[in-house]
DRENTORKOL-3810 file (N, C-alpha, C; in nm, 4 decimals):
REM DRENTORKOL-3810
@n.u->20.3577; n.v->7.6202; n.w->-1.8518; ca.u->20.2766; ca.v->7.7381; ca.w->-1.8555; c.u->20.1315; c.v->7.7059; c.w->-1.8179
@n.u->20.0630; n.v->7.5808; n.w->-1.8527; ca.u->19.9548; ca.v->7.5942; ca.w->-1.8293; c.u->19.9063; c.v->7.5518; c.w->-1.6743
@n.u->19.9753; n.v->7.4531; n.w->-1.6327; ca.u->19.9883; ca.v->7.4036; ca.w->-1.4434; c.u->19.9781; c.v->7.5763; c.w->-1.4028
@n.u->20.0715; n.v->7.6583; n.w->-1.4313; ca.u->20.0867; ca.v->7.8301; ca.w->-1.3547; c.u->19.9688; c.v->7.8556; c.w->-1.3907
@n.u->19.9004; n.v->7.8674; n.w->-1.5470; ca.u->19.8016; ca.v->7.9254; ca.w->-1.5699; c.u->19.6347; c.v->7.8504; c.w->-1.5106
@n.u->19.6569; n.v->7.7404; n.w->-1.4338; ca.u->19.5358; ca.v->7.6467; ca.w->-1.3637; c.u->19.5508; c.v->7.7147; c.w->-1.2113
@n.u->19.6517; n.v->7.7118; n.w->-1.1986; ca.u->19.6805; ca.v->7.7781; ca.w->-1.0051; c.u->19.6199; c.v->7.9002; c.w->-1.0152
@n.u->19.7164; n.v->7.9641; n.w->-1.1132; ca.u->19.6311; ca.v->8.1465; ca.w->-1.1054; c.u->19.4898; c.v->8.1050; c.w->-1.0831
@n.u->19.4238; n.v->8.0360; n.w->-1.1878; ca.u->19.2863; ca.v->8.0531; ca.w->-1.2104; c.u->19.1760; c.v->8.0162; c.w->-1.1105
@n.u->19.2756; n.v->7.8864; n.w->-1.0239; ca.u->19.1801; ca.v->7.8010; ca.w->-0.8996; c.u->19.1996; c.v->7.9177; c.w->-0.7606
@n.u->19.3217; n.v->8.0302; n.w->-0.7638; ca.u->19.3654; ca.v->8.1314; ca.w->-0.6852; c.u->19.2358; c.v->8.2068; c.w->-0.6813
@n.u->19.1788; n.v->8.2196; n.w->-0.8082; ca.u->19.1080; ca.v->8.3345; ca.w->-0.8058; c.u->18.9261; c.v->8.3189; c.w->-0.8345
@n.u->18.9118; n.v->8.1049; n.w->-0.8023; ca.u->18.7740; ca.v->8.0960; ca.w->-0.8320; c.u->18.7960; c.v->7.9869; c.w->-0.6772
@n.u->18.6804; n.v->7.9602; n.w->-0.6708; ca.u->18.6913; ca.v->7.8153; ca.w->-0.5804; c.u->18.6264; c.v->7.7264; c.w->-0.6795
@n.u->18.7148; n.v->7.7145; n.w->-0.8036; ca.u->18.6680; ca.v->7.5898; ca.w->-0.8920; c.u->18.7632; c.v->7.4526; c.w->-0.8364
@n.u->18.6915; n.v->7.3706; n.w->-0.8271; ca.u->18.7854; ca.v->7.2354; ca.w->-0.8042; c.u->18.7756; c.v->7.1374; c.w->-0.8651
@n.u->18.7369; n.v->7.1441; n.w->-1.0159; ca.u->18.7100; ca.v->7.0290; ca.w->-1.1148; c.u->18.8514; c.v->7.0439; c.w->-1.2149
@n.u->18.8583; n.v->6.9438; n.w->-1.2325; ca.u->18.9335; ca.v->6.9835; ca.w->-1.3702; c.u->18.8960; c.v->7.1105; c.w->-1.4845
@n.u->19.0356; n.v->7.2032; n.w->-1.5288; ca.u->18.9645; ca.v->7.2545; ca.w->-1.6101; c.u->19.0128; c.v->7.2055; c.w->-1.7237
@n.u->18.9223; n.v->7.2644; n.w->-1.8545; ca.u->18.9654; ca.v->7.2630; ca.w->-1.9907; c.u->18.9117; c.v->7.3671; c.w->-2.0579
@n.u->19.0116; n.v->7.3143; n.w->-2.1738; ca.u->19.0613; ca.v->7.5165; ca.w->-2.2526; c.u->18.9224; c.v->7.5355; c.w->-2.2905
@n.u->18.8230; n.v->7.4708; n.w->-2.2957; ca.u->18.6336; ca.v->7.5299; ca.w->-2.3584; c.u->18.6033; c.v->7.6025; c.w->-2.2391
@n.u->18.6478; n.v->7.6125; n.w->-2.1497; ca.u->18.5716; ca.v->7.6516; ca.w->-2.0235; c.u->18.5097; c.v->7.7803; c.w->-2.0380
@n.u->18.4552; n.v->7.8723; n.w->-1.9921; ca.u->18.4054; ca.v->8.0109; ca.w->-1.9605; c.u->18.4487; c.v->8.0371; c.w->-1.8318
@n.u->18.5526; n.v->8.1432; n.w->-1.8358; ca.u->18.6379; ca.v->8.1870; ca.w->-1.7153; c.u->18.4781; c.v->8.2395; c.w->-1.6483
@n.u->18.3876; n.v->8.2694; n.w->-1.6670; ca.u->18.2950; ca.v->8.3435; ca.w->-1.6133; c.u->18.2241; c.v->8.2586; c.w->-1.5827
@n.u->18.1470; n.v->8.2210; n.w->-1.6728; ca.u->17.9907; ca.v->8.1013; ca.w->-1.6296; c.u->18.0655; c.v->7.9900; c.w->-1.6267
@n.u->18.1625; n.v->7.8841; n.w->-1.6366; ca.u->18.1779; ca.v->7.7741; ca.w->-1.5612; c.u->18.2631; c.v->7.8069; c.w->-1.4814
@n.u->18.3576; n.v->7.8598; n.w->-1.4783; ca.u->18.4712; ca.v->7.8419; ca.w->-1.3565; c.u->18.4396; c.v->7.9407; c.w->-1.2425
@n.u->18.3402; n.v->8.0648; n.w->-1.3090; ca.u->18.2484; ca.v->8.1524; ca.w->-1.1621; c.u->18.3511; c.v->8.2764; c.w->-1.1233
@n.u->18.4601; n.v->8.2948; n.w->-1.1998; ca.u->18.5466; ca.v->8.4564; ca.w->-1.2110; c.u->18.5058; c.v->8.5024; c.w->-1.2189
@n.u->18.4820; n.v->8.6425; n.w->-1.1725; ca.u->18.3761; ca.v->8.7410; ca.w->-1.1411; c.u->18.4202; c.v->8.8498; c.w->-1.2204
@n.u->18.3626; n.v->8.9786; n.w->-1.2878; ca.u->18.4659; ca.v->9.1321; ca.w->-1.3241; c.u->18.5613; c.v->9.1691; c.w->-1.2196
@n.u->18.5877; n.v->9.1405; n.w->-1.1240; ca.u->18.6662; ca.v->9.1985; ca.w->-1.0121; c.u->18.7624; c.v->9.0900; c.w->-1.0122
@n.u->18.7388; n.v->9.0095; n.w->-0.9948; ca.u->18.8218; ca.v->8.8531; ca.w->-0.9666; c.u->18.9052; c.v->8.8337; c.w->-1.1540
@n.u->18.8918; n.v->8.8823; n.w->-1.2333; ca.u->18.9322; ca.v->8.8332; ca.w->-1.3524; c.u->19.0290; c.v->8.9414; c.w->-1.3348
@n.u->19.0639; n.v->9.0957; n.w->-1.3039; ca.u->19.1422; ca.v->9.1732; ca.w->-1.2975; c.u->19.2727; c.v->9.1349; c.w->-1.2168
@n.u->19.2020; n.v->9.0646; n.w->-1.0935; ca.u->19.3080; ca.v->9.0227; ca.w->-1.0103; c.u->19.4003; c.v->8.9147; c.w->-1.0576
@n.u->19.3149; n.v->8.8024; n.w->-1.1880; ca.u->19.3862; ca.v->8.7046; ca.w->-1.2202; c.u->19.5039; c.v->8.7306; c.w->-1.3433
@n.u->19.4683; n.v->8.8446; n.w->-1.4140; ca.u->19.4924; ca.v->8.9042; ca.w->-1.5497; c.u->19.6379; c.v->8.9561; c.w->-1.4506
@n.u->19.6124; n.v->9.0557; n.w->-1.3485; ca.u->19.7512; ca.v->9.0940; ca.w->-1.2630; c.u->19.8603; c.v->9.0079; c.w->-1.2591
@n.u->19.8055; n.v->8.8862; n.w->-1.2075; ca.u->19.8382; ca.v->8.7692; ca.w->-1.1714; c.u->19.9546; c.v->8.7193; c.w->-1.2624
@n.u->19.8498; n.v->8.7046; n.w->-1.4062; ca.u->19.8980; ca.v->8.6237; ca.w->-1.4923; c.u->20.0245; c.v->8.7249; c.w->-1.5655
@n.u->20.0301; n.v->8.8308; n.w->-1.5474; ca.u->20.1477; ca.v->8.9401; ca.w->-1.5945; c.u->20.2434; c.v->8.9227; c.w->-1.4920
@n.u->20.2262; n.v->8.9091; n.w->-1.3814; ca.u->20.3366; ca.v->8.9220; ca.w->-1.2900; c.u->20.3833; c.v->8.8013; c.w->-1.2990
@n.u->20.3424; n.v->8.6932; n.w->-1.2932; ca.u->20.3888; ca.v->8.5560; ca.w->-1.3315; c.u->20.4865; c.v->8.5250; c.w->-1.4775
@n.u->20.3867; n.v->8.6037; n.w->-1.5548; ca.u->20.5190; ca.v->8.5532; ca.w->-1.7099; c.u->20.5955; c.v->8.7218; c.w->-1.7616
@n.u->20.5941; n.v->8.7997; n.w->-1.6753; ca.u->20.6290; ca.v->8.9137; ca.w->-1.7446; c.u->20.6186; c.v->8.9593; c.w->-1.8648
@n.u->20.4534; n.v->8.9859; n.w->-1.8362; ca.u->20.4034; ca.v->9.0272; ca.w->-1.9665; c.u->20.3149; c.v->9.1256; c.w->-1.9273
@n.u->20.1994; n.v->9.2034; n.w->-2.0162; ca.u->20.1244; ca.v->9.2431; ca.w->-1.9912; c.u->19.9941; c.v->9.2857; c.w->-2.0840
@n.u->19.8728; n.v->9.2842; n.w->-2.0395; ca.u->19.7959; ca.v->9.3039; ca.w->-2.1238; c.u->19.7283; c.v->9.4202; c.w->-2.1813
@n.u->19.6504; n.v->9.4481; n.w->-2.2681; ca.u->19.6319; ca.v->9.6181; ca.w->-2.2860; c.u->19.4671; c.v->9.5802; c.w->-2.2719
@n.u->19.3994; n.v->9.6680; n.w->-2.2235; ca.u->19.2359; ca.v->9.6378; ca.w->-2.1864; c.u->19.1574; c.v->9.6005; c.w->-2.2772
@n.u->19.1692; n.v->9.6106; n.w->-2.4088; ca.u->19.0687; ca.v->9.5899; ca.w->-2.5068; c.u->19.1672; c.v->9.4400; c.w->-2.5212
@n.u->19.2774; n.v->9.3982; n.w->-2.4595; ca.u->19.2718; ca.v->9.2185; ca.w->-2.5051; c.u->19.2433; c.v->9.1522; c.w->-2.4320
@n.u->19.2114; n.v->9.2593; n.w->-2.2580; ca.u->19.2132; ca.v->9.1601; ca.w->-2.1263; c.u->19.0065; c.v->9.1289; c.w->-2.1548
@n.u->18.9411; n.v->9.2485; n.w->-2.2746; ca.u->18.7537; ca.v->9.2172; ca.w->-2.2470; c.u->18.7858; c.v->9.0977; c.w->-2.3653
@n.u->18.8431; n.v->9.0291; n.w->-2.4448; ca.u->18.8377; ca.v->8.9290; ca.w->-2.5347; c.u->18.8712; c.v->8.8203; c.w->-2.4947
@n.u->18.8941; n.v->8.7959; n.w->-2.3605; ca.u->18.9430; ca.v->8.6803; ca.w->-2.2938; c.u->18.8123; c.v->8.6437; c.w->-2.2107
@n.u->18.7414; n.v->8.5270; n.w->-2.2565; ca.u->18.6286; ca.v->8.5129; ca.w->-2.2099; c.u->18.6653; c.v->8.3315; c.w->-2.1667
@n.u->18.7855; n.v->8.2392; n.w->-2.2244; ca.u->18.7802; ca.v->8.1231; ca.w->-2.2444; c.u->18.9149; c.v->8.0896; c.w->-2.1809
@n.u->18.9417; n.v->7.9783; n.w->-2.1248; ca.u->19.0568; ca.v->7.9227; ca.w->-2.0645; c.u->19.1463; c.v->7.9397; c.w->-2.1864
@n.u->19.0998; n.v->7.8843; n.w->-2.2864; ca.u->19.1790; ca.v->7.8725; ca.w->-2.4300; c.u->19.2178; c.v->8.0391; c.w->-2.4904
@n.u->19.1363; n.v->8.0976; n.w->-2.4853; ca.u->19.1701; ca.v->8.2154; ca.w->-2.4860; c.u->19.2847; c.v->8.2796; c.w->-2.3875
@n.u->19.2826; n.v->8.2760; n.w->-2.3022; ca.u->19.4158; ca.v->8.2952; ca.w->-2.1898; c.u->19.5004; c.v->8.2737; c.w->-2.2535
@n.u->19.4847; n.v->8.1286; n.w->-2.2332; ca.u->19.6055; ca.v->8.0497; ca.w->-2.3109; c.u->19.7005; c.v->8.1193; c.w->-2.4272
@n.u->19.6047; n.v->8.1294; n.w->-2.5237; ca.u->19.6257; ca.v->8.1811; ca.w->-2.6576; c.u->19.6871; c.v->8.2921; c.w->-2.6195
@n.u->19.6434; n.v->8.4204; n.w->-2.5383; ca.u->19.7046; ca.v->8.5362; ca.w->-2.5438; c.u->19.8467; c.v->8.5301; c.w->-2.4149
@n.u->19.8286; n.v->8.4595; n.w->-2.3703; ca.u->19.9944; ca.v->8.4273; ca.w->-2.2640; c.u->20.0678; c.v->8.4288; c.w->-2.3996
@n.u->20.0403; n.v->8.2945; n.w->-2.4564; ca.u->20.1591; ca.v->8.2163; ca.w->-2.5476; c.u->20.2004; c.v->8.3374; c.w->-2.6850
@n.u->20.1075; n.v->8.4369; n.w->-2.7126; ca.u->20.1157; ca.v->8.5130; ca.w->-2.8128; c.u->20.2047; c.v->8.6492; c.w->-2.7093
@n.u->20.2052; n.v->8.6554; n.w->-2.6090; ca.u->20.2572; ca.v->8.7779; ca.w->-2.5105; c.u->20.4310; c.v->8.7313; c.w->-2.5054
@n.u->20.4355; n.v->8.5869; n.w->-2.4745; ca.u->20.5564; ca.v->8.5524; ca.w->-2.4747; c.u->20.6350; c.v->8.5360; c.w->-2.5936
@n.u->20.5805; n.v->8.4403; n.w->-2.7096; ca.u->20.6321; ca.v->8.4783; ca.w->-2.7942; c.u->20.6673; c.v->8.5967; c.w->-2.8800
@n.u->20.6428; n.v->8.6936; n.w->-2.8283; ca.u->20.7041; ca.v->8.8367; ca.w->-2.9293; c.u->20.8223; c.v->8.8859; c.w->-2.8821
END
């Protein structure tokens, strides 16, 4: 899950460092409001899931992603 969840994310930044789960999808990795919609798409069509808008503005952190994939799948 998380290799899928690094591709989505390098898909939708031109980050090319390693990431880690502290990151700021915004101020370090440079996802934009427009570019985070496309990745959030992304990341639903990939694990067949989906998010509801007030959980996609609480996702500010790689780890956060994380957290809400693994909480989408497990239910």
């Amino acid at each position: 899950m998380r290799k899928e969840l690094e591709r989505l994310i390098r898909e939708q930044s031109e980050f090319k460092d390693e990431i880690t789960n502290d990151q700021c999808l915004y101020d370090d990795i440079g996802i934009d409001s427009l570019s985070i919609v496309d990745l959030i798409n992304q990341v639903e069509k990939a694990f067949n899931i989906s998010f509801l808008e007030s959980e996609v503005k609480e996702i500010k952190t790689v780890d956060h992603l994380i957290n809400q994939v693994k909480s989408k799948i497990n239910k």
